[in-house]
C-alpha positions, 0 to 999 in steps of 0.5 A: 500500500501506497501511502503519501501525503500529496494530492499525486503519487510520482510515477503513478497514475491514479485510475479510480478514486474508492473514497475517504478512508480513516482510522483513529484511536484514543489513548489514555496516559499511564500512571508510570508515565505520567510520574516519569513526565513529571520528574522529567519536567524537573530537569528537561529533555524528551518525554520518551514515555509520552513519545512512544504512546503517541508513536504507537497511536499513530501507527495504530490510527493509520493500520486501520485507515490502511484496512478501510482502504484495502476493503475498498479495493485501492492500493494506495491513499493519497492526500494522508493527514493526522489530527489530534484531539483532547477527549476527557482529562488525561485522554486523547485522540489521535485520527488519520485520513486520506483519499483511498485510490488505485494507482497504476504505473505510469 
């Protein structure tokens, strides 16, 4: 699967357009890595705790936009973006989406 986040897909021709597709997951901080959060506030640098969570929603949203696109018949989505959302305190939402297509080669 073929995933870009540009309207075209060099040397490629899209021949049929199947839609919108998108995937998402809402995740919820984790006391260790929020303790961990804390006292990394104390001396600075990268939350890796936090960096994973949102690493692993992120490839989570997009395996479910990338279902939705091959029950569709494409072999590629194209125009890809990401949003994010607070839901509740300590919850949010992470969301994927595009135009799922069939490209040839050119």
């Amino acid at each position: 699967m073929l995933i870009v986040n540009t309207e075209t897909i060099p040397g490629q021709t899209i021949t049929e357009m199947k839609g919108l597709v998108s995937g998402n997951t809402i995740r919820a901080k984790h006391i260790g890595r929020d303790i961990g959060a804390g006292l990394k506030n104390l001396v600075g640098g990268e939350l890796t705790g936090y960096t994973e969570l949102l690493s692993e929603a992120r490839q989570e949203a997009m395996d479910r936009m990338i279902a939705q696109a091959t029950s569709m018949g494409a072999n590629a989505i194209v125009n890809v973006r990401f949003s994010t959302s607070a839901i509740a305190g300590g919850a949010a939402e992470l969301y994927s989406y595009g135009t799922a297509v069939v490209v040839e080669s050119a």
